[in-house]
Each structure stands twice: as C-alpha cells, then as structure tokens.
C-alpha positions, -999 to +999 in steps of 0.1 A: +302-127-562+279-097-550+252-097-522+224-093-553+241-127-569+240-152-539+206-139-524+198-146-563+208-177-560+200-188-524+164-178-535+160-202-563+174-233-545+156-218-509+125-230-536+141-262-553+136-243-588+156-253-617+166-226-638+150-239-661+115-237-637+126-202-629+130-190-664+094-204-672+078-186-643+098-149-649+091-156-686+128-147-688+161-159-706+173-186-683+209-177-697+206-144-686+191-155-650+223-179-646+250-150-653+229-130-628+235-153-599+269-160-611+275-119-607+283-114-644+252-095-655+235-073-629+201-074-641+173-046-653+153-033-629+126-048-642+134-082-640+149-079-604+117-062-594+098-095-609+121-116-588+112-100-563+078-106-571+081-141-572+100-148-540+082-127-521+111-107-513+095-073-509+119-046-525+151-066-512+166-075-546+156-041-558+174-030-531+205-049-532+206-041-571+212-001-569+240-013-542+259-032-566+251-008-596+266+022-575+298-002-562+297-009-599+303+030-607+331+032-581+348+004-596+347+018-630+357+052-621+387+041-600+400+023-634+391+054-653+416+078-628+445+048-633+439+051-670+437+085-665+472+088-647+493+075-672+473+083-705+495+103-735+465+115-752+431+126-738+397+144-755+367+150-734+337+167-736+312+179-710+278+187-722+269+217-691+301+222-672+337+232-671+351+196-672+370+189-643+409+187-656+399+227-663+380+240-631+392+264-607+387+253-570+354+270-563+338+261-596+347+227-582+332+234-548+303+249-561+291+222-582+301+190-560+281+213-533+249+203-558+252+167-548+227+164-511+239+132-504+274+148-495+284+164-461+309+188-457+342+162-451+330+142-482+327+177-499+365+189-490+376+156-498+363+156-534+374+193-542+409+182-534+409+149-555+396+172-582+426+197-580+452+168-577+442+156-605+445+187-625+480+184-619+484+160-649+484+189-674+511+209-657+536+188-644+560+158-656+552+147-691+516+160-694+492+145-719+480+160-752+447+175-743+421+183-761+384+195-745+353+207-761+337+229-742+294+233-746+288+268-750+255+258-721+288+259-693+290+295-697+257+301-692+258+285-663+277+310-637+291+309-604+269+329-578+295+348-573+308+366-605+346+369-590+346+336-590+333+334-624+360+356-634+389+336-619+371+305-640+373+321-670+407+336-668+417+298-657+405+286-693+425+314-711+453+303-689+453+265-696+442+272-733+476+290-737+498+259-728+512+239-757+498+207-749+458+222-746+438+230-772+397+243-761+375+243-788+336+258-776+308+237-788+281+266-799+245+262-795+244+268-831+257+230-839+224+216-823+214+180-814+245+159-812+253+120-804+271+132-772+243+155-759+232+150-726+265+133-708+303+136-705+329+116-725+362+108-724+389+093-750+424+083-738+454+068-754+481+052-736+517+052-747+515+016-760+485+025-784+457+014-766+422+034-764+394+035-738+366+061-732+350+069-704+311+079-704+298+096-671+262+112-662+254+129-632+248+097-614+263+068-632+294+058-648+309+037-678+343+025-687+343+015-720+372-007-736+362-024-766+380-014-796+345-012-818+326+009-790+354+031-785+358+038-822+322+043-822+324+074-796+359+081-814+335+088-844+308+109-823+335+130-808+351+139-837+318+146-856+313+171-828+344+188-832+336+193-868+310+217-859+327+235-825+347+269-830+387+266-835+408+273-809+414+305-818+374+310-821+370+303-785+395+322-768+378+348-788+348+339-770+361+337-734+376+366-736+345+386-748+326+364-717+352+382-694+346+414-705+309+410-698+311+402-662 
C-alpha cells in the first residue's frame, strides 16, 4: 500500500467516518474512495485536493499523490525496458524527436540535458542507459523494427550542426540494416490520433502485444488486448499517410546535404 493510501485511510477512521459518511461529504463514489485507500486507484487531483479539503490536511495528500504518480511512472517504465529486452517485434513513433533506439550519443545528451531537475551524474547515467539499450538492434537476435519518424524531429537540430550531421548519417546507417525500416511522418499528413506523445508496440516471441505511451513527464504501460489493438489501429493509420522507406532516406539524405 502507498503513503497516499494509508494517510487516506488513517484520515477517515482519525474521524470515525464511514465510507459511506465520507462519500456523502466529498460528494464522491464511495467505491472509488475505498480502491483509493486500498492503493488500487490513485485518485484525480481533484478529488485528493477535496480531501484535503476536508481533513484539513493542507496540500499533504496533494503532495503525497504526485509521489506515488511519479513512483507509478518508474514502475511502468522499468516493465516497459524488460518487455523491451526480449520483444521480436517493435513499432514506435515519436512525435518531435529522434526516438531513442535511433539517437546518436549527443543527440541523447542534448536532449536529457533539457530536463532541470537532472544534475550532471544523473545526466551521464541516463545517456549511457540510452546507448545500452540501442544495443538491441545490432547484436544477438535483434527485433524487427519499425519507427516513424515526425518530420518536426528534423526541424529540431542540434546546436551544433556536426553533431547534427553525425545524427543524421546515424539514421541512414540504422535504416540500411535488414531488420529497420524508417518511414518519415510529413507535415503534410496533418492532425493524427498519436500527435502530441510517443508510442510503442511490441510483440513477444509467444504472441503477446503491449504498447507503451510516454510524454515528456509521464508514462503508460498498456496491456490490454482491446487498448492495445486500439493504438495498433492508430499506428497503422499513421503509417498509411508517412513516406516509404525508400521516400525517407530520400529525405535524410537531402537534410544532409543542407547542413
């Protein structure tokens, strides 16, 4: 059980309220109350900030629910690399950037380098978990990959254009292996289901599926067989509109040339 679930539930019997008396005062689902004291359902914000509220907590629950949602978004992302690890099969999509199976180690750098919150260890330590893991294409039995590419990445440039250079040759490289295709995503395909976010799709060697949905700051590992056909669906209407593989090496290549 997390912190936010027993201070949850110490609060209510601190009071002698039923859940029952709870659910009248919050105006709330008492259901929902009880599988968020039993640590099963974390909550909205706006009903832990009404909880709050009425135990005169100050912003302690609030606080002790972005704790468990970002210890939730470990946990998810730690499944997602063992999934990751041993998956045959694996699509993705990243709506601004080079997805990580395909950046070079200062694109890496540059970006994690974004995040404020991160010092300089934490920094080195995540550029080298990104490039270990790149080692799934290349060595041993790799997967089938398959990425789509937004054509906003290459707008968005190293500072330094050598670097930029080396990024883009990296994608040529990769693109030329026999178990990578890269397809770019143009502008010209518009709005899209996936806009906005990163997914990914991966099939183990048993048959199972699972997707993986990330945004800057959160993420979601997603193993229902409906919701993961759903995304298969949105993925694969995406890919309808995004230039072949030939198409985008096309593309790189005149992207190179401009530098």
């Amino acid at each position: 059980m997390s912190m936010l679930a027993e201070k949850l539930l110490s609060c209510r019997e601190e009071r002698g309220w039923s859940l029952r008396e709870l659910a009248e005062k919050a105006c709330y689902d008492r259901a929902d109350l009880h599988k968020m004291e039993q640590g099963t359902k974390l909550g909205s914000e706006y009903i832990i900030g009404k909880l709050d509220a009425l135990y005169g907590t100050g912003d302690l629950l609030s606080t002790l629910r972005l704790l468990a949602k970002a210890e939730g978004t470990r946990d998810k992302y730690r499944a997602y690399m063992r999934l990751e690890a041993t998956a045959t099969v694996l699509h993705e999509y990243a709506a601004a950037t080079i997805p990580g199976l395909l950046q070079t180690e200062a694109y890496a750098r540059e970006l994690i380098e974004t995040a404020p919150r991160w010092d300089d260890g934490e920094v080195s330590q995540a550029v080298a978990n990104s490039l270990e893991r790149q080692g799934r294409l290349t060595t041993g039995a790799p997967p089938h990959y398959r990425g789509l590419l937004d054509e906003s990445a290459f707008q968005r440039k190293l500072s330094d254009p050598e670097s930029w250079r080396t990024q883009l040759s990296h994608l040529l490289h990769m693109s030329s292996r026999p178990n990578v295709r890269l397809q770019l995503v143009p502008f010209s395909a518009g709005l899209h289901d996936l806009a906005g976010g990163s997914l990914a799709l991966l099939w183990q060697a048993d048959g199972s599926n699972s997707a993986y949905q990330e945004s800057s700051k959160t993420g979601d590992l997603i193993e229902e067989p409906e919701d993961v056909a759903e995304l298969r669906l949105s993925y694969d209407l995406l890919r309808d509109s995004a230039f072949s593989p030939d198409e985008t090496r096309s593309y790189i290549k005149r992207a190179l040339e401009e530098i």
